[in-house]
C-alpha positions in Angstrom: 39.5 67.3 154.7 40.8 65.2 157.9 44.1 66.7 158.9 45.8 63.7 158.2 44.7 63.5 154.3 45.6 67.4 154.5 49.3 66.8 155.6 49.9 63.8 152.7 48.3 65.9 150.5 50.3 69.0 151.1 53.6 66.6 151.4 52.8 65.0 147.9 52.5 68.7 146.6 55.4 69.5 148.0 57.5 66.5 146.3 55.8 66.4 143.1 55.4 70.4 142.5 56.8 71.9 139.3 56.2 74.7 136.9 55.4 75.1 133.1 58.1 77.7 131.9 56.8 77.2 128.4 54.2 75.9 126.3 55.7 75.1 122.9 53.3 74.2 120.1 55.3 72.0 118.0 52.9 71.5 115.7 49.1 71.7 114.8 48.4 68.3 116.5 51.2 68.5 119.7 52.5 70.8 122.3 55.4 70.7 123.9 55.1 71.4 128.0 58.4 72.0 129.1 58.3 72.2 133.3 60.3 73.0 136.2 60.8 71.7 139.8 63.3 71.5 142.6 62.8 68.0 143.4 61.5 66.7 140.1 62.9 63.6 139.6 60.9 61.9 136.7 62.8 59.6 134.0 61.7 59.7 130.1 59.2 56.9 130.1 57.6 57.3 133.2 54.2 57.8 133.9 52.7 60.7 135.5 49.0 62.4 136.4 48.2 66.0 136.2 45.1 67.7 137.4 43.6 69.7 134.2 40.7 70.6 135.8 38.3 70.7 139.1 37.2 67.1 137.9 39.5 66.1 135.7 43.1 64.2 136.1 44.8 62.8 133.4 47.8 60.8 132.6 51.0 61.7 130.4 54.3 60.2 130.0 57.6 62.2 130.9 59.4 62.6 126.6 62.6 64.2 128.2 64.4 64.6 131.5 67.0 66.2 133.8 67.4 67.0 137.3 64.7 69.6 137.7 63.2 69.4 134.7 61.1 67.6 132.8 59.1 67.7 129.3 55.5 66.2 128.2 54.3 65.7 124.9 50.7 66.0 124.6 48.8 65.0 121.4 46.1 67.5 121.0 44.1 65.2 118.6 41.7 63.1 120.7 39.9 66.5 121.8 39.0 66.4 125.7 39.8 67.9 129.2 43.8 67.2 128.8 44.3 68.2 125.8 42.1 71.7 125.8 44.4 71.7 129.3 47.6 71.2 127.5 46.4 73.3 124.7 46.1 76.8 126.7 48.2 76.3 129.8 50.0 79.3 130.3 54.1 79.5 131.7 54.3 80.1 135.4 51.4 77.5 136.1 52.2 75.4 139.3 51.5 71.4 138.9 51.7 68.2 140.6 52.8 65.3 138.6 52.7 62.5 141.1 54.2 59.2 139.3 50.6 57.3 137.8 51.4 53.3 137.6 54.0 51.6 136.3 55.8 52.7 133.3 56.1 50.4 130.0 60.0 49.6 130.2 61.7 46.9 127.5 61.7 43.0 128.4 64.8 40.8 127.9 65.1 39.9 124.5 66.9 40.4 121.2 64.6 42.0 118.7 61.2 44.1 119.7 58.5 45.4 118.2 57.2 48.9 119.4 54.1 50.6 118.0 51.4 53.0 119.0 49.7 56.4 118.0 50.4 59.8 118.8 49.6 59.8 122.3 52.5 57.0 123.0 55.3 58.8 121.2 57.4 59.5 124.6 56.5 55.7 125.5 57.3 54.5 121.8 60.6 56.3 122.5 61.0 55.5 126.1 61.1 51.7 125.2 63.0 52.0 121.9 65.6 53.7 124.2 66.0 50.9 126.8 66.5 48.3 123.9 68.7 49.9 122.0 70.9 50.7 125.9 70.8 46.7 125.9 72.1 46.2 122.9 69.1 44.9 121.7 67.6 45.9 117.7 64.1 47.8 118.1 61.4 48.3 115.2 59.3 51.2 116.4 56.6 53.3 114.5 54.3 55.3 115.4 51.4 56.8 113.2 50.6 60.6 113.4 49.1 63.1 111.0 51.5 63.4 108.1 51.5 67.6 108.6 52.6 66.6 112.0 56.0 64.6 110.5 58.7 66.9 110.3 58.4 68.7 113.7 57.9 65.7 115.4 60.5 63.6 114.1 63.6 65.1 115.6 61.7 64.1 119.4 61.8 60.6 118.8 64.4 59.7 115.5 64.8 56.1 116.3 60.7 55.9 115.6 59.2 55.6 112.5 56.6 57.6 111.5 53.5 56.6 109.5 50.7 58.9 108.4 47.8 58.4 109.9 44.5 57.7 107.7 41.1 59.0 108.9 40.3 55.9 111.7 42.8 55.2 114.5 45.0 52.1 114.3 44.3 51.9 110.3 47.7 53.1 109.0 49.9 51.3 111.4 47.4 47.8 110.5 48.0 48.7 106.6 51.8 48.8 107.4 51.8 45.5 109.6 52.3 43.2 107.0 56.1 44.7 106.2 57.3 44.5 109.7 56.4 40.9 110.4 59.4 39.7 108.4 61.2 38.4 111.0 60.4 37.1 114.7 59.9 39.0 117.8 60.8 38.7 120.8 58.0 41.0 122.6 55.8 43.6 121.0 54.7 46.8 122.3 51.2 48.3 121.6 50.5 51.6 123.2 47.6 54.2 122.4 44.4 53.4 121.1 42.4 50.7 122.8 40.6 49.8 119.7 44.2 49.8 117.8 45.5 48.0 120.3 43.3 44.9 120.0 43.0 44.5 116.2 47.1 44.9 116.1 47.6 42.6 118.9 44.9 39.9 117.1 46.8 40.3 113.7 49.9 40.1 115.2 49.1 36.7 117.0 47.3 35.5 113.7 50.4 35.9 111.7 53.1 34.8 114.1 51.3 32.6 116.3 52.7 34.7 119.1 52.1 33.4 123.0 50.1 36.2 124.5 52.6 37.1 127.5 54.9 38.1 124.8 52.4 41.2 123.7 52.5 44.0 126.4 49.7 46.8 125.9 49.1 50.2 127.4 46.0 51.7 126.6 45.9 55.7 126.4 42.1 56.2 125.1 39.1 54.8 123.8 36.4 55.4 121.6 33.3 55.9 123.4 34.8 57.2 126.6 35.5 61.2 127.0 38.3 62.6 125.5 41.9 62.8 126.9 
């Protein structure tokens, strides 16, 4: 590696480095990582990329923060690299969790919808956090395997949860009909590309929503490897 690569590399290490003091398995479908750093200075909501392998980054968002520390929910369900990673990552681990992109943060607006799958719990939350600091009145569900419910609820108790059915996205489509009972401002859809699209193409067929109004972040896909 040039020298010059070497040095930003080394100085992003050294800014971004941080520890996993404990790997807490929630549940069957999520684990808790709970990490430590001098200089960690990541928000709940923001966006951040971990190598979990030789080959292999992948991108989580921050569920809770503090000087120094920081915790990342990972959703175990889509099986791949990240969440094998997540899955047997042992405390006393070093990472670097360099910032990944921009994180989903709430428009202006008086009511907002906020929905998603597993994976976008800590966004879900992140989101129905910054309306609710605005004054603002936030409808926010997210689906997740029923077994998963009650040690998941009390990280996110502003979200709803829905049980999930056997496809991705079919639970929180099945429940769309009851949240549409009143306009939007902006809607959220987070997870799931697949989800995302048939929600977002509902959503617009029942409201007549403008398109700008409908923000997406996309977590995985069927057909591409695993998280």
């Amino acid at each position: 590696m040039p020298a010059a690569l070497a040095s930003g590399a080394e100085k992003l290490a050294a800014r971004y480095a941080a520890v996993v003091v404990r790997n807490h398995r929630v549940s069957e479908h999520f684990v808790l990582l709970h990490c430590q750093g001098d200089r960690a200075r990541h928000a709940p909501g923001d966006n951040i990329s971990v190598r979990v392998g030789d080959r292999d980054v992948r991108h989580y968002t921050v569920l809770t923060a503090e000087p120094g520390r920081f915790g990342v929910l990972v959703d175990l369900a889509p099986d791949g690299p990240g969440a094998r990673w997540a899955r047997d990552v042992r405390p006393g681990t070093r990472v670097v969790t360099p910032p990944s992109g921009r994180p989903l943060r709430a428009r202006p607006g008086r009511r907002h919808l906020v929905l998603g799958d597993g994976t976008a719990l800590a966004t879900v939350r992140a989101v129905t956090a910054d309306v609710a600091a605005a004054g603002a009145t936030a409808v926010s569900a997210v689906e997740a395997p029923a077994a998963d419910h009650d040690a998941i609820a009390g990280l996110a108790p502003d979200v709803h949860l829905v049980p999930s059915a056997a496809a991705p996205g079919v639970a929180l489509e099945d429940h769309l009909p009851g949240l549409l009972d009143a306009p939007f401002d902006h809607v959220y859809l987070v997870g799931h590309a697949q989800s995302v699209q048939r929600l977002r193409t509902s959503i617009r067929a029942a409201t007549g929503m403008n398109r700008r109004s409908i923000h997406t972040r996309i977590h995985w896909a069927d057909g591409r490897r695993g998280l």
